[in-house]
C-alpha positions, 0 to 999 in steps of 0.5 A: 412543296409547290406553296413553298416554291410560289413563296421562294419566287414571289420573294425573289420577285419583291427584290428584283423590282425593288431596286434596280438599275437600267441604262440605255441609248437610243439614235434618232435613227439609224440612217444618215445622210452626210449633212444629218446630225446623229442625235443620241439619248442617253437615259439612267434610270436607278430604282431604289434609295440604296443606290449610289452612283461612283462615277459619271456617265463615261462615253464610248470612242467618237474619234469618227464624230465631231461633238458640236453639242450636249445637254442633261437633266436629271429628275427624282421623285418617290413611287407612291405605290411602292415608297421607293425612290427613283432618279432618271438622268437623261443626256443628249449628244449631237454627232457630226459624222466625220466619214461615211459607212458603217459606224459603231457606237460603243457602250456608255459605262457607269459605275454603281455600287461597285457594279459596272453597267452599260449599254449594249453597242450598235451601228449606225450607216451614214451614207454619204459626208460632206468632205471638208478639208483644211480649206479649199486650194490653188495652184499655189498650195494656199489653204484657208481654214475657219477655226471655231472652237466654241460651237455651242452658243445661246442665240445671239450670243457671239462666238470668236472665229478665228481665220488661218492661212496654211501654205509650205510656201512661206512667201505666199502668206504676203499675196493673201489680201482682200478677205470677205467675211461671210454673209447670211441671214441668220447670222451676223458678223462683226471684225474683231482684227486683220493684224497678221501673227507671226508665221507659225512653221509646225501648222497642219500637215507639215506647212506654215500657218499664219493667222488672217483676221479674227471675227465675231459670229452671233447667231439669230436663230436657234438650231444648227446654223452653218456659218458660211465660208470666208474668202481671199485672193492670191495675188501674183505677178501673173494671174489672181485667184480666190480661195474659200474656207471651210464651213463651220455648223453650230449648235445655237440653244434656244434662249430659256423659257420664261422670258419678260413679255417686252423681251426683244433680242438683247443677249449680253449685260448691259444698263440703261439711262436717260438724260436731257442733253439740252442745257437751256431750260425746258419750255413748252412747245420748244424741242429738247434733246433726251438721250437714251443712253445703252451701255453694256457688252454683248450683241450691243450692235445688233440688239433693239434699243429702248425707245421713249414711249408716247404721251399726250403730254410731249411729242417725240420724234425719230432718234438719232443713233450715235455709237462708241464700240469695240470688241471685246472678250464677250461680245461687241462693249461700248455705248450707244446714245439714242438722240431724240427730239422731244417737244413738251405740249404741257406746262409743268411737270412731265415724265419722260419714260423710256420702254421697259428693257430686259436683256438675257445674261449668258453668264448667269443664265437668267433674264434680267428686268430693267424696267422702266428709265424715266426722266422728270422735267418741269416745262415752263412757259415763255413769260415764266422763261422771261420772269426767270431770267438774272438782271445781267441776262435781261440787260445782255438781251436788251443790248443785244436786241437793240444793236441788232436793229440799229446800225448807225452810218458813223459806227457799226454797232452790231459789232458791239453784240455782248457775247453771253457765252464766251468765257475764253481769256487770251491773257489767261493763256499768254501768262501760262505760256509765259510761267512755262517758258520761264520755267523751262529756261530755268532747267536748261540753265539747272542742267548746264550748271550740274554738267559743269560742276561734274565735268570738274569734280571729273578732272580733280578725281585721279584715273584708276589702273586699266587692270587686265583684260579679264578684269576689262572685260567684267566691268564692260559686261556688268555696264551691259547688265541690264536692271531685270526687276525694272522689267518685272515692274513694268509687266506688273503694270502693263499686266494689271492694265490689261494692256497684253500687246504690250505686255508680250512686246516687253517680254521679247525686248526683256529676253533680247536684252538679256541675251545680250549680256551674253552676246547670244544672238538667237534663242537657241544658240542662247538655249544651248548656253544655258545648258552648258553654264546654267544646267539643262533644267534651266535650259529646258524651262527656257525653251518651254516658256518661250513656247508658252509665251508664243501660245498665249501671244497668239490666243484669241481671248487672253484670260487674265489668270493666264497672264498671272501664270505667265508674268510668274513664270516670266519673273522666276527663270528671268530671275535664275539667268540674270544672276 
């Protein structure tokens, strides 16, 4: 009996071991100060090829944190032990308390072969918060409030901060003025615009907002960076004050490993060219210019440039630095030439190479290796410089040299100096001026003979009966009824140029014009028509979109498939009402 009871367990045992499934989460610690950050580990440990997992990792309530960062990994492998199969997934959470106190963390579920696991739940104390209100005020109730809505970023690449002013008084939004972005050493800021949005009446707590300025942040190092508060003056009759945003910490990832030994800071995509900008031929111990030429998207502004390398066979000097950019949806887009002065030492050919460039590609996620740029020139020597020269350039050189020297009392010679590079013709240009003209006279001269012509076709044509009032009125409002499909044409092609401020600018001309047709003023008393003659689906789809259309006017970064809704949604209501 006791052998059999020995066998019965140790077969129990077997099983158990065999497969299994353990979750579990673990806190850095379990006190907090108010500026700490609550790291949790999550760890899923699932022993056994039997099992399947049904459903995500399923986090519990952080409504009393702010998630400012995550990451995850998993890993499998077979026990040579046992031959069983094992898979470990592990995630990390960083929390921003919200308040001080005891907080709990719920159990994180997962679902696995049918079977619901979680963890067990626990509390953690954070002593003490930072308070961070919307922004800090006067006496004038003016808020200043810092938005980033992406705070998880590689280091050096650019996250968009939006500036927002909050106030119940509207008219304090105009005495706004002098905005200083923030400063720091592990950060670098880039203005995106000052163009003020319109007033948006429901903002936080019941009072207009209205947004300042946005900006781009990159980051230089890696970890939490706070991003320092923006500041502004009030101004008013009587006395000037300066309000402060909020601070904003982000989670800035370390770049990945692996990165090529000549890596320096460039974060982005970008290419790489050289070019000699010199147009005469390449002599020795003469200086040329050779541009190196970066262009891309990313920290363009901030990143270290490829030099031109070294070499006993030219001599090179300091470059000068001359930039094209702007921002754009990913970073700081654009061109910058780096001008340097090269004198060849050498006769024949040289190579001129620039230092090997490798950037790191967000998007992807990869380092990507550009190498090496190089320049090939073949240096000549004076006599060969002279040898190459045409017979006119040999004749023009003589001429000039001769009257450079030689100045007689009776005629100034050196006014005669042929002048190799001067192409421009001024008979040329008069007789363009004059086809134009011409030309011009001859339209005029078309128009009035058409206008003419019409005004006595217009005289010969018998007047038609005035009919009733009624009637008076449809032609007068089908004059009024404006062509809506060449609207749509021209938001097609503003939306396929990308050219979006024109595009919303077009959008609100179509709309006034259209409630114009009829003799609707406002959008809600125009709402209220369509409910009466149109349905109210048609109304409440007017309503939604015109919100829909003030979201998207006002997003920071515009999406292209964004627009493509919008522009459908635009031509299908548009298309209903216009009928």
């Amino acid at each position: 009996m006791q052998y059999r009871l020995a066998y019965i367990l140790s077969i129990l045992i077997s099983v158990i071991s065999y497969g299994q499934v353990n979750i579990t989460v673990t806190p850095d610690k379990y006190e907090y100060s108010g500026k700490d950050i609550v790291n949790l580990t999550i760890a899923l440990e699932i022993i056994g090829s039997e099992y399947t997992q049904q459903t995500p990792l399923r986090s519990p309530d952080f409504s009393k944190f702010n998630i400012i960062g995550s990451g995850s990994l998993n890993n499998g492998f077979m026990d040579p032990e046992t031959n069983t199969a094992i898979t470990q997934y592990v995630t990390r959470l960083a929390l921003e308390p919200k308040q001080k106190g005891k907080i709990k963390i719920g159990s994180f579920l997962v679902t696995i072969n049918n079977r619901i696991y979680k963890t067990e739940p626990f509390d953690i104390l954070i002593k003490d918060v930072e308070r961070k209100p919307v922004a800090s005020n006067t006496s004038n109730d003016v808020y200043l409030n810092m938005e980033i809505e992406d705070r998880e970023v590689y280091q050096d690449q650019p996250t968009i901060a939006v500036l927002r002013v909050y106030s119940k008084n509207i008219d304090n939004f105009r005495k706004v003025k002098d905005i200083r972005l923030p400063e720091q050493d592990n950060i670098s800021v880039h203005s995106v615009n000052y163009q003020k949005s319109e007033i948006d009446p429901s903002g936080y707590g019941n009072m207009a907002s209205q947004v300042l300025a946005m900006f781009m942040v990159f980051p230089n190092e890696a970890g939490y960076v706070e991003v320092p508060a923006v500041s502004a003056s009030v101004n008013s009759y009587t006395n000037k004050n300066r309000i402060v945003s909020n601070k904003v910490k982000l989670n800035v990832k370390k770049l990945p490993e692996g990165s090529p030994e000549y890596f320096k800071n460039a974060v982005g995509n970008f290419n790489v060219s050289v070019y000699n900008a010199s147009k005469e031929k390449v002599e020795v111990k003469k200086p040329i210019n050779v541009v190196v030429k970066v262009t891309g998207e990313g920290n363009l502004s901030d990143m270290e440039l490829p030099k031109i390398e070294s070499s006993p066979d030219y001599e090179v000097f300091a470059p000068k630095i001359m930039s094209t950019v702007a921002p754009g949806t990913t970073g700081i887009k654009g061109e910058i030439l780096a001008n340097f002065v090269v004198i060849p030492k050498k006769q024949g050919l040289i190579s001129i190479k620039t230092e090997q460039f490798a950037f790191f590609n967000p998007e992807s996620k990869e380092y990507v290796d550009l190498g090496q740029e190089t320049l090939s020139l073949n240096a000549l020597s004076h006599e060969q410089i002279l040898e190459s020269r045409t017979t006119a350039e040999r004749v023009n050189e003589y001429t000039n040299n001769f009257l450079e020297t030689v100045d007689t009392p009776v005629l100034k010679t050196t006014s005669f100096k042929v002048k190799e590079k001067s192409k421009f013709h001024w008979n040329i240009l008069l007789t363009n001026i004059g086809i134009l003209l011409g030309l011009f006279v001859i339209y005029l001269l078309f128009k009035t003979w058409q206008k003419r012509r019409r005004l006595l076709v217009k005289e010969t044509i018998a007047p038609k009966p005035l009919g009733s009032v009624a009637e008076t009125e449809n032609e007068i409002r089908e004059s009024l009824k404006t062509d809506i499909n060449d609207y749509f044409t021209y938001l097609n092609n503003l939306k396929n140029n990308n050219d979006y401020d024109k595009f919303f600018e077009t959008v609100d001309e179509m709309d006034a014009e259209v409630r114009g047709q009829y003799y609707q003023s406002s959008s809600e008393d125009f709402r209220k028509f369509l409910e009466n003659y149109k349905g109210s689906s048609v109304a409440e789809e007017y309503r939604t979109l015109s919100q829909r259309i003030q979201i998207e006017k006002y997003a920071p970064v515009k999406s292209a498939e964004g627009i493509e809704d919008l522009f459908k949604a635009v031509v299908n209501l548009y298309s209903q009402i216009s009928k």
